[in-house]
mmCIF file as gemmi writes it, N, C-alpha and C atoms, coordinates in Angstrom:
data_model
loop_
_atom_site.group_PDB
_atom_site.id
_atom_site.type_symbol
_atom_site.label_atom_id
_atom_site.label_alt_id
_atom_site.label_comp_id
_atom_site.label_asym_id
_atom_site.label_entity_id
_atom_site.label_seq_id
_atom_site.pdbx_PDB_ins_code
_atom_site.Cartn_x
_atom_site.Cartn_y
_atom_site.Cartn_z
_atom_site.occupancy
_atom_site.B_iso_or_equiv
_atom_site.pdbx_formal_charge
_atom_site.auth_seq_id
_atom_site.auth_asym_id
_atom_site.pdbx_PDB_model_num
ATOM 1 N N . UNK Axp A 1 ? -19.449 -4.064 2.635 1 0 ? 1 A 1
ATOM 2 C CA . UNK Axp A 1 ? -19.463 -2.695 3.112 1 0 ? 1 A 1
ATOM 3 C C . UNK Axp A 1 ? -19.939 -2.678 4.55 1 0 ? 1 A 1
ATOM 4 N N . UNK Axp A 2 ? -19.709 -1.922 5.309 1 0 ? 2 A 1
ATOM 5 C CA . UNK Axp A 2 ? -19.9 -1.187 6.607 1 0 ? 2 A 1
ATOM 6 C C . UNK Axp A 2 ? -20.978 -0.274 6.391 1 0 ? 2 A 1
ATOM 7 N N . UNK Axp A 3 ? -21.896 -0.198 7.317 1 0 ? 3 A 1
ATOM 8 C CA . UNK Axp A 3 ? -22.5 0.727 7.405 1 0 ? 3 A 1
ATOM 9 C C . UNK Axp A 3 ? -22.158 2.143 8.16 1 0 ? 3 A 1
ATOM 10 N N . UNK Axp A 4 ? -22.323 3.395 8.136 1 0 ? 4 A 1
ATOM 11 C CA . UNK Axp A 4 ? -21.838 4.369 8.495 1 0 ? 4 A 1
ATOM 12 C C . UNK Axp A 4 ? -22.737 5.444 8.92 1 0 ? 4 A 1
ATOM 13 N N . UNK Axp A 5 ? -22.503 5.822 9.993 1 0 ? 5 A 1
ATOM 14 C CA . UNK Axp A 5 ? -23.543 7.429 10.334 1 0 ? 5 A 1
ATOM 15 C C . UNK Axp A 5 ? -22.915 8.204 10.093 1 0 ? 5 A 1
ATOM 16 N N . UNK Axp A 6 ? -23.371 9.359 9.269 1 0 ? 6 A 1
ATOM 17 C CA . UNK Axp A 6 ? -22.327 10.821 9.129 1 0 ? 6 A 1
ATOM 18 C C . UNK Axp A 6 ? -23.352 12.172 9.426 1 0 ? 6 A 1
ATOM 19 N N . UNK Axp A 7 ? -22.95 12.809 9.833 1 0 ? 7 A 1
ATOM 20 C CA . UNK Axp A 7 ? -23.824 14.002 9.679 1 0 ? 7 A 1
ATOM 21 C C . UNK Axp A 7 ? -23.47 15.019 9.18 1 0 ? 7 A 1
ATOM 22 N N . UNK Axp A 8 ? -23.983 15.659 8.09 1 0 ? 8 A 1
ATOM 23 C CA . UNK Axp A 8 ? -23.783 16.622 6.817 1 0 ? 8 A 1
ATOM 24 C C . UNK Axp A 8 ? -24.815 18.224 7.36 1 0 ? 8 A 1
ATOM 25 N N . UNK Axp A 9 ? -24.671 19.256 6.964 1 0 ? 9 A 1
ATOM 26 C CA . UNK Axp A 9 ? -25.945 20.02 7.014 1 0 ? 9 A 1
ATOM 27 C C . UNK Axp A 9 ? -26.776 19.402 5.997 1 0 ? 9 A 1
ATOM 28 N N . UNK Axp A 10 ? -27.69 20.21 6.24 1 0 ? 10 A 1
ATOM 29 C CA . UNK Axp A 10 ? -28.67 20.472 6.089 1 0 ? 10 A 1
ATOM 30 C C . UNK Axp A 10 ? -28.942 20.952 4.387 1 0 ? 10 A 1
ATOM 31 N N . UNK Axp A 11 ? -28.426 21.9 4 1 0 ? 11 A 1
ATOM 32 C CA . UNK Axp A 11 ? -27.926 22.357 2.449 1 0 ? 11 A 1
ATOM 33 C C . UNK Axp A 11 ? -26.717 21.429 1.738 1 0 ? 11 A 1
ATOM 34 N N . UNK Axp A 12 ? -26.23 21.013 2.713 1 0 ? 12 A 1
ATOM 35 C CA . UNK Axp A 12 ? -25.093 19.78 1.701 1 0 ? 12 A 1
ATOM 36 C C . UNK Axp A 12 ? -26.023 18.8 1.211 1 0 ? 12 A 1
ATOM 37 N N . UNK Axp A 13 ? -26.7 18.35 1.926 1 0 ? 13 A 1
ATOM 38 C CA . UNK Axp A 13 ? -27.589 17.094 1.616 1 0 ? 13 A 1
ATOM 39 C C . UNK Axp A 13 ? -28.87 17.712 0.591 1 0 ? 13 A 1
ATOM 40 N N . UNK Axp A 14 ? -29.192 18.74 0.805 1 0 ? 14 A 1
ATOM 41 C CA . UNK Axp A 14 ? -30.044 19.361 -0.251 1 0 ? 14 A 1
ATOM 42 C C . UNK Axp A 14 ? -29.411 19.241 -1.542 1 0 ? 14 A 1
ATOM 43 N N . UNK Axp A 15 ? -28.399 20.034 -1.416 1 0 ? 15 A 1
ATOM 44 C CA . UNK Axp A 15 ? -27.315 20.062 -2.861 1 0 ? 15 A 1
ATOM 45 C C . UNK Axp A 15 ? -27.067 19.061 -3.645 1 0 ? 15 A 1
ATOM 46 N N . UNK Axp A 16 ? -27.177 17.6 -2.463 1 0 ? 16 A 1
ATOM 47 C CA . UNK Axp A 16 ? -26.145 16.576 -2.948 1 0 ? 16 A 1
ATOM 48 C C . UNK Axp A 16 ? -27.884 15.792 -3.849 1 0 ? 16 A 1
ATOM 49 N N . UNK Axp A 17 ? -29.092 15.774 -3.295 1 0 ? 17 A 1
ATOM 50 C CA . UNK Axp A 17 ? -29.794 15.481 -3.176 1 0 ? 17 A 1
ATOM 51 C C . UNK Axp A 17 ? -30.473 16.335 -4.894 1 0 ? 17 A 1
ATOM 52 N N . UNK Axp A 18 ? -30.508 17.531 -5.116 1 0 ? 18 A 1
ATOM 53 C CA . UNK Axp A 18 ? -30.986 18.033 -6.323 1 0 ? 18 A 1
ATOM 54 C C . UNK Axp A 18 ? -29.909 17.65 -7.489 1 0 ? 18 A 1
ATOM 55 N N . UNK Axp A 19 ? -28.392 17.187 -7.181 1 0 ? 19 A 1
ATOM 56 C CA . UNK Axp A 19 ? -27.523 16.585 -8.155 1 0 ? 19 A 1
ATOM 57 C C . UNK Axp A 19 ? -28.267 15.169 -8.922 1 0 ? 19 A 1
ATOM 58 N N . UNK Axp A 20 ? -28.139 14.319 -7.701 1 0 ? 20 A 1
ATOM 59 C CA . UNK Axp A 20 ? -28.171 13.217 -7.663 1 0 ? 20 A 1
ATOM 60 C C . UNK Axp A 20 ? -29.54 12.593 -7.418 1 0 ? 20 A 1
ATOM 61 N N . UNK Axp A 21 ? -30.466 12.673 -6.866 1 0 ? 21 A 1
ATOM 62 C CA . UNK Axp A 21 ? -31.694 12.438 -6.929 1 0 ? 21 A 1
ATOM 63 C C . UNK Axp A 21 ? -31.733 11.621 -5.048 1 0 ? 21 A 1
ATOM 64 N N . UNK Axp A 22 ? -32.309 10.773 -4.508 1 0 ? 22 A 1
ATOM 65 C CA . UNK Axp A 22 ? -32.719 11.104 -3.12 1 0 ? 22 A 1
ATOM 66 C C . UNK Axp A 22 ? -32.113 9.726 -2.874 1 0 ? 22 A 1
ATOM 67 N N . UNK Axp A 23 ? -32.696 8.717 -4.252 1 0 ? 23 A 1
ATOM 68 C CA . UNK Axp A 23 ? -31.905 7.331 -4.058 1 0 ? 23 A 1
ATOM 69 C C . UNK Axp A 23 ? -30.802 7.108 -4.365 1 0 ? 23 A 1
ATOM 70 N N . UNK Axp A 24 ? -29.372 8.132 -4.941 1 0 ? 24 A 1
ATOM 71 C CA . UNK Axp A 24 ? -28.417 8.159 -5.219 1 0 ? 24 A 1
ATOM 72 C C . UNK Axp A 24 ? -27.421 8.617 -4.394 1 0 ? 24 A 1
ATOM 73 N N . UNK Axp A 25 ? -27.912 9.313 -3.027 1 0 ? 25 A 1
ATOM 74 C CA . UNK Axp A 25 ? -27.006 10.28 -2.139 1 0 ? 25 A 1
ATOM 75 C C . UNK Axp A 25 ? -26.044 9.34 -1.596 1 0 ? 25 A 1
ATOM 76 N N . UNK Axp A 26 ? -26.357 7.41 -1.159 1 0 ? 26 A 1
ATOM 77 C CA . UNK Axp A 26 ? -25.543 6.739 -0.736 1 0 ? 26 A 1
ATOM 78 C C . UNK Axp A 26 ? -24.172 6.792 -1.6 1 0 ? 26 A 1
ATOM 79 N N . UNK Axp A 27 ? -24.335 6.584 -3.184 1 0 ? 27 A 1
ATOM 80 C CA . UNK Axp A 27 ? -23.494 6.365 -4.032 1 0 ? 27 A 1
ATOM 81 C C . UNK Axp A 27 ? -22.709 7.609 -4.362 1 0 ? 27 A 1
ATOM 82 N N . UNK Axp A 28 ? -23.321 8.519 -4.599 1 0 ? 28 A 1
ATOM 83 C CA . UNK Axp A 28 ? -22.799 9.701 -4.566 1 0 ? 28 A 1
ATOM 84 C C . UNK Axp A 28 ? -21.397 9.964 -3.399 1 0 ? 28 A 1
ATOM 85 N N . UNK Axp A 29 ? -21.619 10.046 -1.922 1 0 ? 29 A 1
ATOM 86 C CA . UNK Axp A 29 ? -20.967 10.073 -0.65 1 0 ? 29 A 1
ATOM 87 C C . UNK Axp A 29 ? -19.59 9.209 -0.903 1 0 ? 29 A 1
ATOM 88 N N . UNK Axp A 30 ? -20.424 7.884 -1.722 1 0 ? 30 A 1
ATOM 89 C CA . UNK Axp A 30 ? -19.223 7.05 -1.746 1 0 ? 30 A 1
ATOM 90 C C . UNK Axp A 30 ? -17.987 7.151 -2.408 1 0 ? 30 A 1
ATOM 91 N N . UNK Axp A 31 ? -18.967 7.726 -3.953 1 0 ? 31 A 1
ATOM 92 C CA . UNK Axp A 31 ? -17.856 7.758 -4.516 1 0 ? 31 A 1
ATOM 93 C C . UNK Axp A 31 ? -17.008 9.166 -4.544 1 0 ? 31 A 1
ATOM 94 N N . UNK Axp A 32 ? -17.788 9.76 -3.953 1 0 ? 32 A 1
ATOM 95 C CA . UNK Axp A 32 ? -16.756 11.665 -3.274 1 0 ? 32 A 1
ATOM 96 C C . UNK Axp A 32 ? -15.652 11.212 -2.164 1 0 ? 32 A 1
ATOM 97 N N . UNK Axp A 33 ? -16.318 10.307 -1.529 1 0 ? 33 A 1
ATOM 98 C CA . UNK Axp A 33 ? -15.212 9.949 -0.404 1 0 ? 33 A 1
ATOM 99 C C . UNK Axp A 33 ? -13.958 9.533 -1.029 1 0 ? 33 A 1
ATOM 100 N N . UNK Axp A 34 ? -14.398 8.639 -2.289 1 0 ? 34 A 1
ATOM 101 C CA . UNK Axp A 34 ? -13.19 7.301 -2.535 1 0 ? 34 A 1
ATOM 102 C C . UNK Axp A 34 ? -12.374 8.532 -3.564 1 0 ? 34 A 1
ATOM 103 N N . UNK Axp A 35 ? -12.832 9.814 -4.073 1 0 ? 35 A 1
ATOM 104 C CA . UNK Axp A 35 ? -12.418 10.265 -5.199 1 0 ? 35 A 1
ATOM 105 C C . UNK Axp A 35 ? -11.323 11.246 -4.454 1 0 ? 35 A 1
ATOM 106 N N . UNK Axp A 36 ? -11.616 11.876 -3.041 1 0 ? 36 A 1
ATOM 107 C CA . UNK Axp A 36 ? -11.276 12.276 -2.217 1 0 ? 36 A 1
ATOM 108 C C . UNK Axp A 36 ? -9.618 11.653 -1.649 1 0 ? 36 A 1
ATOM 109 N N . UNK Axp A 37 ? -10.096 10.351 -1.035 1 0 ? 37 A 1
ATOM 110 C CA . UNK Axp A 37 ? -8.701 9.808 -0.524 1 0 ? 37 A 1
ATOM 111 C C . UNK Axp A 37 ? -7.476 9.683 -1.744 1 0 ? 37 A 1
ATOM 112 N N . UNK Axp A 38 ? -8.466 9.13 -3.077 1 0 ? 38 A 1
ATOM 113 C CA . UNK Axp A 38 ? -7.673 9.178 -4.137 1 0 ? 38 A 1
ATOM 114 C C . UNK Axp A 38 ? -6.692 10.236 -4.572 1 0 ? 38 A 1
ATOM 115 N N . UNK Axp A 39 ? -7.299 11.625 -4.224 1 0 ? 39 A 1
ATOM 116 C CA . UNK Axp A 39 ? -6.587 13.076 -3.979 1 0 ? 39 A 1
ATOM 117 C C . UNK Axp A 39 ? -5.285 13.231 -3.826 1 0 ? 39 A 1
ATOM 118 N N . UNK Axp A 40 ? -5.972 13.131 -1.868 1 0 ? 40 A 1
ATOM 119 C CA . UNK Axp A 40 ? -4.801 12.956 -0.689 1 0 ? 40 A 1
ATOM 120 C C . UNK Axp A 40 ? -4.208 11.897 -1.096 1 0 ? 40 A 1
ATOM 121 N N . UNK Axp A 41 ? -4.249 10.74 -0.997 1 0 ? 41 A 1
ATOM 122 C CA . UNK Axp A 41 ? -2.91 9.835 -1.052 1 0 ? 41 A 1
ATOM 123 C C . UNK Axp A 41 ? -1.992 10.517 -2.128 1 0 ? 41 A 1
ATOM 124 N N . UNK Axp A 42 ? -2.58 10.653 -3.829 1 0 ? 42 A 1
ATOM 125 C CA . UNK Axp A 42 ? -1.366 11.07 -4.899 1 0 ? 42 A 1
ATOM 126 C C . UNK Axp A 42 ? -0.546 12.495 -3.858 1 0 ? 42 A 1
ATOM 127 N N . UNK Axp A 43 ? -1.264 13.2 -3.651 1 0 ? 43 A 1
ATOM 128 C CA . UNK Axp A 43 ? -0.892 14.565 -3.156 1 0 ? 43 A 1
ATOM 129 C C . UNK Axp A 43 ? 0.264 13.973 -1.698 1 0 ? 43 A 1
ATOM 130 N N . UNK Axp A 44 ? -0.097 13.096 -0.785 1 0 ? 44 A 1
ATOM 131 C CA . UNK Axp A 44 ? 0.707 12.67 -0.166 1 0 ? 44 A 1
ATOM 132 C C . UNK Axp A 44 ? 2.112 12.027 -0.981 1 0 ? 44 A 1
ATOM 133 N N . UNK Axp A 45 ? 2.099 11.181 -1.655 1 0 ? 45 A 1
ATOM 134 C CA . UNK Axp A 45 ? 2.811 10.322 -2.333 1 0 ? 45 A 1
ATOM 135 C C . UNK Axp A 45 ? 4.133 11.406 -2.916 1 0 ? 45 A 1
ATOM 136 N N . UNK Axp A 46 ? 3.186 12.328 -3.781 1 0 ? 46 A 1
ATOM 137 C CA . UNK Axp A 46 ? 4.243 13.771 -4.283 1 0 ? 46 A 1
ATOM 138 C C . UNK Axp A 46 ? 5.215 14.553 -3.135 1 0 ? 46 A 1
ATOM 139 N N . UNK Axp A 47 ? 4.185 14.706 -1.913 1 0 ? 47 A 1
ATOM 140 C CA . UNK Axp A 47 ? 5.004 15.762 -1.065 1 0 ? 47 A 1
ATOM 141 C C . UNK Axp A 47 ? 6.149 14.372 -0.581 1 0 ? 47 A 1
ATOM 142 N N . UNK Axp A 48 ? 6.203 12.872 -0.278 1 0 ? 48 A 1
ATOM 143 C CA . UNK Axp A 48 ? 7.314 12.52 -0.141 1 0 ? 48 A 1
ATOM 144 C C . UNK Axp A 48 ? 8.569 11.616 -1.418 1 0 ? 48 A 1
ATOM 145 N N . UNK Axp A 49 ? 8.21 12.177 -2.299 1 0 ? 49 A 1
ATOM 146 C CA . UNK Axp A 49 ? 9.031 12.68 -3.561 1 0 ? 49 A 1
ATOM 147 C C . UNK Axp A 49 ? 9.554 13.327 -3.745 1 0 ? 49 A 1
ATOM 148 N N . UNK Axp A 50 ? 8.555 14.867 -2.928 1 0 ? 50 A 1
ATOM 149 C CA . UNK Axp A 50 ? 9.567 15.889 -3.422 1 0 ? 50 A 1
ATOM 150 C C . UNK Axp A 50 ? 10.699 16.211 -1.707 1 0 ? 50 A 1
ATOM 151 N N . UNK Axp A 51 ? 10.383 15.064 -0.77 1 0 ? 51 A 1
ATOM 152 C CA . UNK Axp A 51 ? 11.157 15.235 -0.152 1 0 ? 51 A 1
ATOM 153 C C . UNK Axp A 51 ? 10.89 16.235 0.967 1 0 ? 51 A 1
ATOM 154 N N . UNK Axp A 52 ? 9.601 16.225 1.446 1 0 ? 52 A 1
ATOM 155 C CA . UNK Axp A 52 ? 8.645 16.63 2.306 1 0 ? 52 A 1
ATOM 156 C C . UNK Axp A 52 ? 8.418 15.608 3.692 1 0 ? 52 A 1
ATOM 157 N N . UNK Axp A 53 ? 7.851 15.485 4.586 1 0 ? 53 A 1
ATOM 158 C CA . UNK Axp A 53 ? 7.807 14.83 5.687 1 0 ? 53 A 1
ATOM 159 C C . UNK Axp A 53 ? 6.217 14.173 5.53 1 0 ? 53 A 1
């Protein structure tokens, strides 16, 4: 892994932080990110199926 700087507010990190607890926010990020691209790519993949740009 890479290490990464991001900057979130202030209440995201609160939020993410009363979910997940204070030592979990790395894993958490990670796996929102990876669940995220997972999204977009299917959602990409469909719009050039259905013959979209």
């Amino acid at each position: 892994m890479k290490p990464t700087t991001i900057r979130l507010p202030v209440e995201t990190l609160q939020r993410i932080e009363a979910l997940v607890g204070s030592r979990r926010i790395a894993s958490f990020i990670r796996e929102a990110v990876q669940a995220e691209l997972r999204r977009r790519e299917k959602e990409a993949g469909e719009d050039h199926a259905n013959g979209e740009p």
